[in-house]
C-alpha positions in Angstrom: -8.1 -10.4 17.0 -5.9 -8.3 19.2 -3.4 -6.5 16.6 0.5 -5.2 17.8 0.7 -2.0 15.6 5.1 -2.3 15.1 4.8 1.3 14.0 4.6 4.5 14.6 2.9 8.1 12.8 0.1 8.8 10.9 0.5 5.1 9.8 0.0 3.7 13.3 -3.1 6.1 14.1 -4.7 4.8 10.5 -3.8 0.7 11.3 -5.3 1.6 15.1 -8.5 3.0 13.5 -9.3 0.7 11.0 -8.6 -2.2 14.3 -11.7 -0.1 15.7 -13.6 0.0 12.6 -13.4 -4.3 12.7 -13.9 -4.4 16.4 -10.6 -5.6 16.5 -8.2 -4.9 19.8 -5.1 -2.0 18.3 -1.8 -2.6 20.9 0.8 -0.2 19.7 4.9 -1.0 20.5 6.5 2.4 20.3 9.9 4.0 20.9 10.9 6.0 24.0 10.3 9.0 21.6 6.6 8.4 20.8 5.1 7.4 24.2 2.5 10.5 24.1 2.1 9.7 20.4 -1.8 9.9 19.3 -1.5 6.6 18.0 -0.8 5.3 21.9 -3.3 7.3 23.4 -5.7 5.6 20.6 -4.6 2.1 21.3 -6.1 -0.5 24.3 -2.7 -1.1 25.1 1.2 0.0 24.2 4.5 -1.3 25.0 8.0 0.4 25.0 10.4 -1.2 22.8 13.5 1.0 22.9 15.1 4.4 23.1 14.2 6.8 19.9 16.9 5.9 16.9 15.0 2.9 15.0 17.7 0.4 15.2 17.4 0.8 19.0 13.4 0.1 18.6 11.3 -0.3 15.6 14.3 -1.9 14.0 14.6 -4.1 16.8 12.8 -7.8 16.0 13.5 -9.1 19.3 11.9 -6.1 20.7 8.8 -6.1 19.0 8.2 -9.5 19.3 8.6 -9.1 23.1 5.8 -6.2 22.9 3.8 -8.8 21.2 4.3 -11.1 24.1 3.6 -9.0 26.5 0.5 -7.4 24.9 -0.5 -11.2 24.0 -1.4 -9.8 20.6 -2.5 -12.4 17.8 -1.2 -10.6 14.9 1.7 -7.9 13.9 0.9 -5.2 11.5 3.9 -3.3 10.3 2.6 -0.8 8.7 5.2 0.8 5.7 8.5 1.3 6.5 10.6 -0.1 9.1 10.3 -3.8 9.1 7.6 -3.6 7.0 9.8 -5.2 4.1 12.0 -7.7 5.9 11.5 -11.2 5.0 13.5 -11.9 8.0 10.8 -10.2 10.4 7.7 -12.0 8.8 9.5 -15.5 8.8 10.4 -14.4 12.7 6.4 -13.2 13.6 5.4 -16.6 11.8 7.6 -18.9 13.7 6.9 -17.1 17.1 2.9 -17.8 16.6 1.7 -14.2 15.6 -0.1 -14.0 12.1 1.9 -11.0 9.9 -0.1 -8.8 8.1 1.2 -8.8 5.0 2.5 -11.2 2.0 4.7 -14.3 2.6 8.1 -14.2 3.9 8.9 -15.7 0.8 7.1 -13.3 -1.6 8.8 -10.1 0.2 12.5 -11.7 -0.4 11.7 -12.6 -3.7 10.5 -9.6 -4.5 12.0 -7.1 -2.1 15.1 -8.0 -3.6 15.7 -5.6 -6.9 17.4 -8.0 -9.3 15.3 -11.1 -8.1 12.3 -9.0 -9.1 13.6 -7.9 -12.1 14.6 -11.8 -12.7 10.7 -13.1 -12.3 8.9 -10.3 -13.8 11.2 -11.1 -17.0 9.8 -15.0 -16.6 6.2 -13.6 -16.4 6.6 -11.2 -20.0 6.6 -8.5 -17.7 8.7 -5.7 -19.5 11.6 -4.4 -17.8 14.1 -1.5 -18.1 17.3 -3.2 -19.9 20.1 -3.1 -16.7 22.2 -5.3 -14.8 24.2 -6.3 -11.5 26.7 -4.4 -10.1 30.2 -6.3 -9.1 30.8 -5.2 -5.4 34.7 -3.9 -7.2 33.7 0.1 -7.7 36.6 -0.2 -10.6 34.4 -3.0 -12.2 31.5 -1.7 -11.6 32.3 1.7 -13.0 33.6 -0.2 -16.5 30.3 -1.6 -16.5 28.1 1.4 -16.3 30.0 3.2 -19.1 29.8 -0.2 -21.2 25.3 0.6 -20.6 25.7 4.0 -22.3 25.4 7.6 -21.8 23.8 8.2 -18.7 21.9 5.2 -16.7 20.7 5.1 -12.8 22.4 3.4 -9.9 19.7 1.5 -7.7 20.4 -0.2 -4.7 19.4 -4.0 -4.8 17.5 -4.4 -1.4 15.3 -1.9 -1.4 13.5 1.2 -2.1 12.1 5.0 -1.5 14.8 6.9 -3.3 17.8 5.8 -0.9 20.6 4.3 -2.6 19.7 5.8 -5.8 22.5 8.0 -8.1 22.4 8.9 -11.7 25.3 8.2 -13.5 26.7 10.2 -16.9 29.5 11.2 -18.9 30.5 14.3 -17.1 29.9 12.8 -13.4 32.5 11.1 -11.1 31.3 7.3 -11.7 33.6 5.6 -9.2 32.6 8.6 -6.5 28.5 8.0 -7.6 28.8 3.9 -7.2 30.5 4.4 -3.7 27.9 7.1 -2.5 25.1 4.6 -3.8 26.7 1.9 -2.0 27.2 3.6 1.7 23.3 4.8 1.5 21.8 1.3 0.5 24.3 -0.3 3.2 23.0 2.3 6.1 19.4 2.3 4.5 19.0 -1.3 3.8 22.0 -3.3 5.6 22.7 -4.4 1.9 24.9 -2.7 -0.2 24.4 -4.6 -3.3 23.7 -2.6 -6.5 22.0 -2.7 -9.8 21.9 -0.1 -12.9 19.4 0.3 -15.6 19.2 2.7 -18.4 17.7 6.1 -17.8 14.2 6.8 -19.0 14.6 10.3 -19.8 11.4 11.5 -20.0 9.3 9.3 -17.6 6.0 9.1 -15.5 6.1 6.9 -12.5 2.7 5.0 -12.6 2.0 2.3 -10.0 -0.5 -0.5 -9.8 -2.3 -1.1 -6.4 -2.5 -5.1 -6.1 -4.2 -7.3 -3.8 -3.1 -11.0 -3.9 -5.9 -13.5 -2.8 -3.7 -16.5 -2.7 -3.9 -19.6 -4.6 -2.0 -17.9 -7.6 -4.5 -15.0 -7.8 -4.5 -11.1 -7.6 -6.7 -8.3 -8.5 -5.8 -4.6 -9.6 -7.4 -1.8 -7.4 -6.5 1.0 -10.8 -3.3 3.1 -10.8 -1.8 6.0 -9.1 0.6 8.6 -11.0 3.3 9.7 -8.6 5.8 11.1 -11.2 6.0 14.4 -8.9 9.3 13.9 -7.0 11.7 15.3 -5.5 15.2 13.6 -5.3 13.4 10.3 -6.1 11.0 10.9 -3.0 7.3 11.5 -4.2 5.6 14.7 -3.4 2.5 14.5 -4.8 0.3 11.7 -6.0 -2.8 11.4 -8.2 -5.5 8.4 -9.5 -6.3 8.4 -12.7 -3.1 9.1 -14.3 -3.6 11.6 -17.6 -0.8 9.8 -19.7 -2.6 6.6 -19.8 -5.1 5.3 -22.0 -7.8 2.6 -21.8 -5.9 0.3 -23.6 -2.3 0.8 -21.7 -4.1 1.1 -18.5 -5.4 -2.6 -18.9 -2.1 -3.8 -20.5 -0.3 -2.3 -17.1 -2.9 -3.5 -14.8 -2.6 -7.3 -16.5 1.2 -7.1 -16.2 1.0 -6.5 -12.1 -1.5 -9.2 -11.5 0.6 -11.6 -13.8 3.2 -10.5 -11.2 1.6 -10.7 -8.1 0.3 -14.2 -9.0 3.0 -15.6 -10.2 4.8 -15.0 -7.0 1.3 -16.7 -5.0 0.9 -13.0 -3.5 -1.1 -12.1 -0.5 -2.6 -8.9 0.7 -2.0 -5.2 -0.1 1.0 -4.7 -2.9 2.0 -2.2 -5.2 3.9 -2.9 -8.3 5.8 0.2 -9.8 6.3 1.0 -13.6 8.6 3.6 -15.6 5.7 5.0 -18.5 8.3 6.0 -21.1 6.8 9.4 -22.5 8.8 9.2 -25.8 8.2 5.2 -26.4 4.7 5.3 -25.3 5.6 2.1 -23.4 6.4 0.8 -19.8 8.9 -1.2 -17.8 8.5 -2.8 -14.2 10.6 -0.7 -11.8 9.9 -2.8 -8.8 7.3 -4.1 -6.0 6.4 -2.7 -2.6 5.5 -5.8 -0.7 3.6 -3.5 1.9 0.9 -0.9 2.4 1.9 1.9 0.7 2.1 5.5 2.1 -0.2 6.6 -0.7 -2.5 4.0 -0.3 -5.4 6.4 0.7 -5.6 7.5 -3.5 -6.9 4.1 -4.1 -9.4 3.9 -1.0 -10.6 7.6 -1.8 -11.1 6.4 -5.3 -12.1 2.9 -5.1 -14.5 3.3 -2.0 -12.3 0.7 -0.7 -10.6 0.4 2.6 -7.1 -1.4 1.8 -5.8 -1.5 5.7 -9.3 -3.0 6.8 -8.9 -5.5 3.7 -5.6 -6.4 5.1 -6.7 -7.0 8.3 -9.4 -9.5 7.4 -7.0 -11.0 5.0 -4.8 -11.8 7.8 -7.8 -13.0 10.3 -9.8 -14.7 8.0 -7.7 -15.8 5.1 -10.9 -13.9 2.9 -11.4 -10.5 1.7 -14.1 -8.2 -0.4 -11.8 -8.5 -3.3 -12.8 -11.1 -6.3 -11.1 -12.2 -9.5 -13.5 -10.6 -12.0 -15.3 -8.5 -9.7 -13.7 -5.2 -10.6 -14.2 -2.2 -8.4 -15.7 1.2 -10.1 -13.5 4.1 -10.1 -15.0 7.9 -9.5 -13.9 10.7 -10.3 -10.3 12.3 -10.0 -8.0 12.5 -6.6 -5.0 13.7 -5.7 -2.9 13.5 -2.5 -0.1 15.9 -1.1 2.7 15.1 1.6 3.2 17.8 3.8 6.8 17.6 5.9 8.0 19.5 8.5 10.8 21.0 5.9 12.5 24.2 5.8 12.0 25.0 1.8 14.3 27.8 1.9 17.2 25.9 3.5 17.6 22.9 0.8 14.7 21.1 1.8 15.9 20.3 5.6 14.2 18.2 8.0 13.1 20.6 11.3 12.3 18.4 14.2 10.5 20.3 17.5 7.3 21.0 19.1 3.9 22.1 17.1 2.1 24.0 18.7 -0.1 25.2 17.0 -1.9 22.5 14.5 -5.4 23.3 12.5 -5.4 20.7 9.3 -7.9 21.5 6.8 -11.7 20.3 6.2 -15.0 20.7 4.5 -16.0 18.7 1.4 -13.8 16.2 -0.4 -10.9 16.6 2.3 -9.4 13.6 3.9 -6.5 14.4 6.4 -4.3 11.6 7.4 -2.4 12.7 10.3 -0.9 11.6 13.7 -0.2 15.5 15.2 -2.0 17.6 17.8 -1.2 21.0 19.4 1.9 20.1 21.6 3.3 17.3 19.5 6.7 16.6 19.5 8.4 15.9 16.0 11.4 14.0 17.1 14.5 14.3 15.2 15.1 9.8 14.6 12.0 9.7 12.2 10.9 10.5 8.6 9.8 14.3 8.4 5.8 14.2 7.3 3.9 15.3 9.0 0.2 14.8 7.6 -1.3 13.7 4.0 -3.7 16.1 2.4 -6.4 13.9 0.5 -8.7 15.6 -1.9 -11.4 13.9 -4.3 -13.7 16.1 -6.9 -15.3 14.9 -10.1 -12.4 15.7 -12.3 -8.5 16.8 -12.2 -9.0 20.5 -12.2 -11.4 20.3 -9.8 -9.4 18.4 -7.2 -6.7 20.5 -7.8 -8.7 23.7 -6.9 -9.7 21.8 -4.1 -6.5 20.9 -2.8 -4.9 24.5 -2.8 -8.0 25.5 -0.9 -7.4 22.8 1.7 -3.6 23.3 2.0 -4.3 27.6 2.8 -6.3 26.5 5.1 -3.8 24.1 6.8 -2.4 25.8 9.7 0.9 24.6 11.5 3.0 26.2 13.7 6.4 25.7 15.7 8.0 24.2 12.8 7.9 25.6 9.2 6.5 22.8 6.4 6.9 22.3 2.9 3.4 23.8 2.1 4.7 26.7 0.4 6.6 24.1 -2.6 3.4 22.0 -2.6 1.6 25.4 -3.8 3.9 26.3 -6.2 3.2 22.8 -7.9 -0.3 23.0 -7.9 -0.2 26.2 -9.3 2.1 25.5 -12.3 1.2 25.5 -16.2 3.4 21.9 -16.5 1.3 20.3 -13.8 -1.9 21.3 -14.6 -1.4 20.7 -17.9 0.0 17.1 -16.7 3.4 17.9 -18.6 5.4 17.1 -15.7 7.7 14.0 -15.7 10.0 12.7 -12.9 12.8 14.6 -13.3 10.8 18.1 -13.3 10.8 19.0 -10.1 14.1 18.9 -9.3 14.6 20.5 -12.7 12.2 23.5 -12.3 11.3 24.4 -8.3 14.0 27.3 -7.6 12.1 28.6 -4.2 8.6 29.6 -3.6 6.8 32.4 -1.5 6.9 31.5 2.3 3.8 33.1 3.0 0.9 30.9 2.0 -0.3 28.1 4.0 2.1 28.3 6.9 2.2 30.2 10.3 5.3 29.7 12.4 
């Protein structure tokens, strides 16, 4: 099967690899900005689909279905991100002849769509977090959110990662928050329907890897805890999560299979829960209907490899995965994004040239990365840079292992977050696992510049 890789980063490089690993043929479509990109040089073909800005390339349907063509791929992997959540792209690969690797055109609207979601899971006995729709009048929208309570989040309806997001409470300007969340959902998502729900004070975010099989069935790959945030955009990520137990572990996991089959699922999916600290219960948040950036917890953990599952899915119609067959879990790991961020300057993307780039090794490292010495970071794109994978027999182990491997990571020509990601690791709240959404922002005041990073 010859595979059009309509992405771009360390994604692309990992979809390209695991082609390889199924002797399958990778084809990359890239933007004007990543034609020396390792993912291209990796590939058995690539095709240019547009200047740098995404709406001018990996944004662009026509264009990528034109790479397709002319690479005469069979099938179109979009990776996360992007198109990878547009029910209008998978309908458009479908009906052009290429298989989409991924769910259902049908599945990602339904479930893509915030309130939709939230509709189905509710006719499933999926808990959710008590909220409603948003009028498009800010005045009536504004009267609604004080009628919900004290303080309650502003989501945006069509889609995910933190954009479109504000928190809404007494002392804030409402009308002012509901605009804001508006205009980012509108540029993020070309949607700028909105939703609130009540705030979950003290909260874990705790996600569910799912892989649907079809035919109204779905298995659970175990959980990932990615309550480490920052602005709503997760930093670090970690399998098992410390706040569950047996019992609510289980109880989650049957809740996102009753949700992935009962929307006739297929492939690699992630549904999201709020784990209420104080309640000692959970509420459906939402579901990726994609690979997710952080998939490589579950595959580190599981043994699994989710991409290459995805990929047979899609060729085959079949997978490794069985109803009833579940997959045993080792041992603790954790994963850390490193960005090409300027910590001291709010957090600020820093596009230019690495030149010089040494990632870690040595035992229980993974490094998921599409940089070499000379690589451009171009300024159109999301800032990471590399994920730092570490497994070890138990929590405190992985995270000794993980401060080891990010001192060790060397990058220069553009300064990365590194220095934060330290500062977590080293913390009382996180390795005590005390930490809850919110902490981040609440606690991280600046960190030394001097570990991990040479620029």
């Amino acid at each position: 099967m010859r595979v059009l890789v309509a992405n771009r980063g360390e994604i692309a490089v990992r979809i390209v690899r695991a082609c390889r690993d199924l002797g399958m043929v990778p084809l990359v479509a890239c933007s004007d900005a990543d034609r020396e990109s390792l993912a291209v040089a990796l590939s058995d073909g690539s095709f240019c689909i547009g200047a740098g800005p995404a709406a001018q390339s990996y944004l662009d349907v026509p264009a990528v279905l034109t790479a397709a063509q002319a690479l005469t791929a069979d099938a179109i992997h979009p990776g996360y991100g992007f198109l990878a959540e547009s029910a209008d792209f998978a309908r458009a690969c479908v009906d052009a002849g290429y298989r989409f690797v991924g769910p259902s055109a049908e599945s990602i609207a339904l479930m893509g769509d915030k309130v939709s979601a939230r509709r189905r899971a509710e006719s499933l006995g999926v808990p959710v977090v008590p909220g409603q729709l948003l009028p498009d009048d800010t005045m009536a929208a504004e009267r609604l959110v004080r009628a919900m309570g004290a303080t309650v989040m502003v989501k945006a309806a069509a889609g995910g990662g933190g954009r479109g997001m504000r928190l809404v409470d007494p002392s804030c300007d409402a009308a002012g928050a509901i605009d804001l969340a508006r205009a980012e959902a509108a540029t993020a998502f070309g949607d700028g329907t909105l939703y609130a729900e009540r705030l979950v004070a003290q909260g874990r975010h705790v996600e569910i890897q799912v892989f649907g099989l079809g035919g109204g069935q779905a298995v659970a790959l175990g959980e990932r805890d990615c309550s480490v945030q920052r602005r709503h955009q997760k930093l670090v990520e970690e399998s098992p999560s410390g706040v569950l137990g047996d019992a609510e572990r289980a109880a989650m996991a049957d809740a996102a299979v009753r949700l992935a089959a009962g929307v006739d699922y297929v492939g690699a999916g992630t549904v999201e829960f709020l784990w209420d600290l104080d309640a000692g219960e959970f509420y459906f948040l939402e579901m990726n209907t994609r690979l997710q950036v952080e998939h490589g917890v579950t595959e580190l953990r599981t043994g699994t490899d989710l991409v290459g599952q995805q990929l047979r899915m899609a060729a085959t119609g079949r997978c490794e995965y069985a109803v009833g067959a579940a997959l045993a879990a080792r041992g603790h790991v954790l994963e850390c994004r490193v960005l090409a961020e300027d910590t001291t300057r709010g957090f600020l993307p820093v596009p230019g040239v690495v030149t010089a780039f040494r990632p870690p090794a040595g035992a229980g490292v993974r490094v998921d990365s599409h940089l070499r010495p000379g690589a451009e970071i171009p300024p159109f794109y999301d800032s990471m840079i590399a994920k730092v994978l570490c497994d070890a027999p138990t929590r405190e182990h992985a995270i000794a292992r993980m401060q080891r491997a990010l001192r060790e990571f060397h990058v220069a020509g553009v300064p990365t977050n590194i220095n934060a990601l330290l500062w977590i690791l080293d913390h009382p709240d996180f390795t005590a696992d005390r930490h809850t959404t919110a902490w981040f922002d609440d606690q991280f005041r600046g960190a030394p510049t001097s570990e991990g990073i040479a620029s």
